[in-house]
C-alpha positions in Angstrom: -107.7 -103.6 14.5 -104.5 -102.6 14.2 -102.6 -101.1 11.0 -99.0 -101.1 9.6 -99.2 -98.0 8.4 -101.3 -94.9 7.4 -101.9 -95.9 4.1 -103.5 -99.8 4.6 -105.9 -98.1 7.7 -107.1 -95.5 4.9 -107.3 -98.2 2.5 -109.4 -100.5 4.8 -111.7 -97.3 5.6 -112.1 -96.7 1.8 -113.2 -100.1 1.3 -115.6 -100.1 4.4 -117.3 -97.2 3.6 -117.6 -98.1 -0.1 -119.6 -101.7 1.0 -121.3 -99.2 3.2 -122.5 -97.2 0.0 -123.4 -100.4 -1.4 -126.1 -101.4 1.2 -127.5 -98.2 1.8 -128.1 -97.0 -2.2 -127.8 -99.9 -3.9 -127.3 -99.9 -7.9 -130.9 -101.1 -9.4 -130.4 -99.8 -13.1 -129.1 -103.4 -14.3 -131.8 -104.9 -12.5 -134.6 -102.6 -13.7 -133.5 -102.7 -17.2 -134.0 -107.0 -17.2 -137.3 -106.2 -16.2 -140.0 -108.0 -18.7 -142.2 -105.7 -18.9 -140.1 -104.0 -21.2 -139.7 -105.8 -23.3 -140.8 -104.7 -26.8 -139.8 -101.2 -26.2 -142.1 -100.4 -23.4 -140.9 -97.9 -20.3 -142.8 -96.7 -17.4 -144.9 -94.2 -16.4 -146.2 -95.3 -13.2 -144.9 -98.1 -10.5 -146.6 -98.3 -6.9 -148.8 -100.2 -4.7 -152.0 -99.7 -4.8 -154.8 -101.0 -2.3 -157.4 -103.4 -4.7 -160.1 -106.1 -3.7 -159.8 -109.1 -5.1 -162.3 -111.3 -5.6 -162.9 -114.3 -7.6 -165.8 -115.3 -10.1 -167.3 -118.6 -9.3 -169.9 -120.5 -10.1 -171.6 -119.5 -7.0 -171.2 -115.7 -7.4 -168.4 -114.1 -6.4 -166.3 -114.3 -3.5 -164.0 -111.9 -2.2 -160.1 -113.1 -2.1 -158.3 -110.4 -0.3 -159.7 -106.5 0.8 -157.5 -103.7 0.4 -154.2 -105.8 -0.6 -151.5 -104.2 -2.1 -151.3 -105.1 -5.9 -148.3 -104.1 -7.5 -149.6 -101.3 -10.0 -147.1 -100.4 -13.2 -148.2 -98.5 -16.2 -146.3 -98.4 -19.5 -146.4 -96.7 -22.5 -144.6 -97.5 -26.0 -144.4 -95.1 -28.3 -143.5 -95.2 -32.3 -140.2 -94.7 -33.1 -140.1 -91.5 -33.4 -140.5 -91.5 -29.6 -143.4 -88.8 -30.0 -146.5 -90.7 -30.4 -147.5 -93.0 -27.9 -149.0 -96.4 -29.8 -150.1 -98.7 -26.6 -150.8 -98.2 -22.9 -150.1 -101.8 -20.8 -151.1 -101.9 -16.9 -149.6 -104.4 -15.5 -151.0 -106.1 -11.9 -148.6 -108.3 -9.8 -149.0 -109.6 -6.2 -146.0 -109.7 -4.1 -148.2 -112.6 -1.6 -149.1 -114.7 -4.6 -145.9 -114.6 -7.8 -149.0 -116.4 -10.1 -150.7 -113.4 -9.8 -150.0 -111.7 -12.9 -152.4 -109.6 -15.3 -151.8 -107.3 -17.7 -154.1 -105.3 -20.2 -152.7 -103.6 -23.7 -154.5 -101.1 -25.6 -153.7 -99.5 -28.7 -155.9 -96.2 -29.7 -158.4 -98.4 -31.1 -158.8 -100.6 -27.9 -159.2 -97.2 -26.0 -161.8 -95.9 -28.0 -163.9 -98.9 -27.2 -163.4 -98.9 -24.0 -164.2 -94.7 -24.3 -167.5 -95.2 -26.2 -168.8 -97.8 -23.1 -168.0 -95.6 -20.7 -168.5 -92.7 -21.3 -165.0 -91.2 -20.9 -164.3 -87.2 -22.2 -160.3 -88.0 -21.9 -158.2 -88.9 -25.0 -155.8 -91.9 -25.8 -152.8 -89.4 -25.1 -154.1 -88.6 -21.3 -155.1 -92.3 -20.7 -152.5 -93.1 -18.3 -152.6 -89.8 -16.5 -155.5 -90.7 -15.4 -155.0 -94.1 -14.2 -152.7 -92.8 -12.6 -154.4 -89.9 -10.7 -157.0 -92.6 -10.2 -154.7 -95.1 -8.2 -153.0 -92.1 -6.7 -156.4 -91.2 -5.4 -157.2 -95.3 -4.2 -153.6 -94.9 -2.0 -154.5 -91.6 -0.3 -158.1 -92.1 -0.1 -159.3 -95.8 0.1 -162.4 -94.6 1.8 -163.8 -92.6 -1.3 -162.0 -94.3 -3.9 -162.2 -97.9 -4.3 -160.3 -100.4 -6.6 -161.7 -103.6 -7.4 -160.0 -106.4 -9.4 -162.2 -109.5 -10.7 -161.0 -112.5 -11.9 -164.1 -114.2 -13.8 -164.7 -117.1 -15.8 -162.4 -118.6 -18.5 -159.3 -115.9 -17.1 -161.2 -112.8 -18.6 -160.4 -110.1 -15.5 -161.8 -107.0 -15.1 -160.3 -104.1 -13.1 -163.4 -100.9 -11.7 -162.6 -98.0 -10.0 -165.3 -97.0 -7.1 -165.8 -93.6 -6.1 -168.3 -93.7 -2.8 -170.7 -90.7 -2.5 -173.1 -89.5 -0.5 -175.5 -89.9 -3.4 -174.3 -92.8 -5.6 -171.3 -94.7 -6.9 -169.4 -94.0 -9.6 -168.4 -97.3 -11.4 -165.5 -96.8 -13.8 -164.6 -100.1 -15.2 -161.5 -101.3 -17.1 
C-alpha cells in the first residue's frame, strides 16, 4: 500500500495495531459486569471448569448423562453492606454443551449449618467457599482421586458429592 505522506502511513499503523490490541486482549469488564449472576450484589470468588458426572434420576435408577464433562463451576459470595461479613455463598453450575443446563444452590449461615450438622463438616460459614474451592481445584488436577458427581433427581431437586477414592474407602461429601 502506498502512502501520501509520513503522517497517513503512521496513522494507518496506529490504527492497525490498535484493532490488533483489540483481538488479542480484548475488553471483558462491560461484559462481565452484565453477568446475572450478580445480580443482587453478588461477586465472585471462583470461576473454572471443573470435570463432573452427570447423571440423571429416573424412574428406573439412575443413569449416567455425561463422565467427566466440563461444568462451568462459579462461586459467589454477598456480603452485608458493610462489605465485611459475608451473608450467602451461591454455586452456580452451567454447561457450555447444554445452555438449559443451569443450577444454582444459595446458603445463608443457617443453610450451612444444616448442611454442617449432616455432614459432619469441622469448617465454618466464613471458609465455606475455600473449600469448595480447594475441592474442585483438587477434581481438575486429580480426577482419579477426587471425583465430582452432579445428580439431577426427581421433581428438579439436584444434588452435587464430592468423591475422594482410597485405597480403603470413599469419602462421600455431599452438597
Amino acid at each position: 500500500m502506498e502512502y501520501e505522506n509520513q503522517n497517513e502511513r503512521d496513522d494507518y499503523n496506529y490504527k492497525e495495531d490498535k484493532l490488533e490490541d483489540a483481538i488479542d486482549k480484548p475488553n471483558l469488564s462491560e461484559v462481565e459486569s452484565k453477568d446475572p449472576s450478580l445480580e443482587g450484589g453478588y461477586k465472585i470468588l471462583y470461576n473454572n471448569e471443573v470435570p463432573l458426572d452427570l447423571k440423571l434420576e429416573t424412574k428406573e435408577g439412575v443413569k449416567e448423562i455425561g463422565s467427566f464433562q466440563q461444568i462451568r463451576f462459579k462461586i459467589l459470595s454477598k456480603v452485608d453492606n458493610n462489605e465485611e461479613h459475608t451473608t450467602k455463598i451461591k454455586i452456580e453450575l452451567s454447561w457450555e454443551n447444554d445452555l438449559l443446563f443451569h443450577y444454582s444452590n444459595i446458603a445463608d449461615e443457617n443453610a450451612f449449618l444444616e448442611l454442617k450438622k449432616s455432614q459432619n463438616l469441622t469448617i465454618d460459614f466464613p471458609k465455606y467457599p475455600e473449600v469448595i474451592q480447594l475441592i474442585c481445584e483438587k477434581c481438575i488436577k486429580h480426577p482419579d482421586i477426587y471425583i465430582g458427581e452432579f445428580t439431577i433427581k426427581k421433581e428438579g431437586i439436584s444434588q452435587l458429592q464430592f468423591i475422594k477414592v482410597s485405597d480403603f474407602k470413599d469419602l462421600d461429601i455431599s452438597f
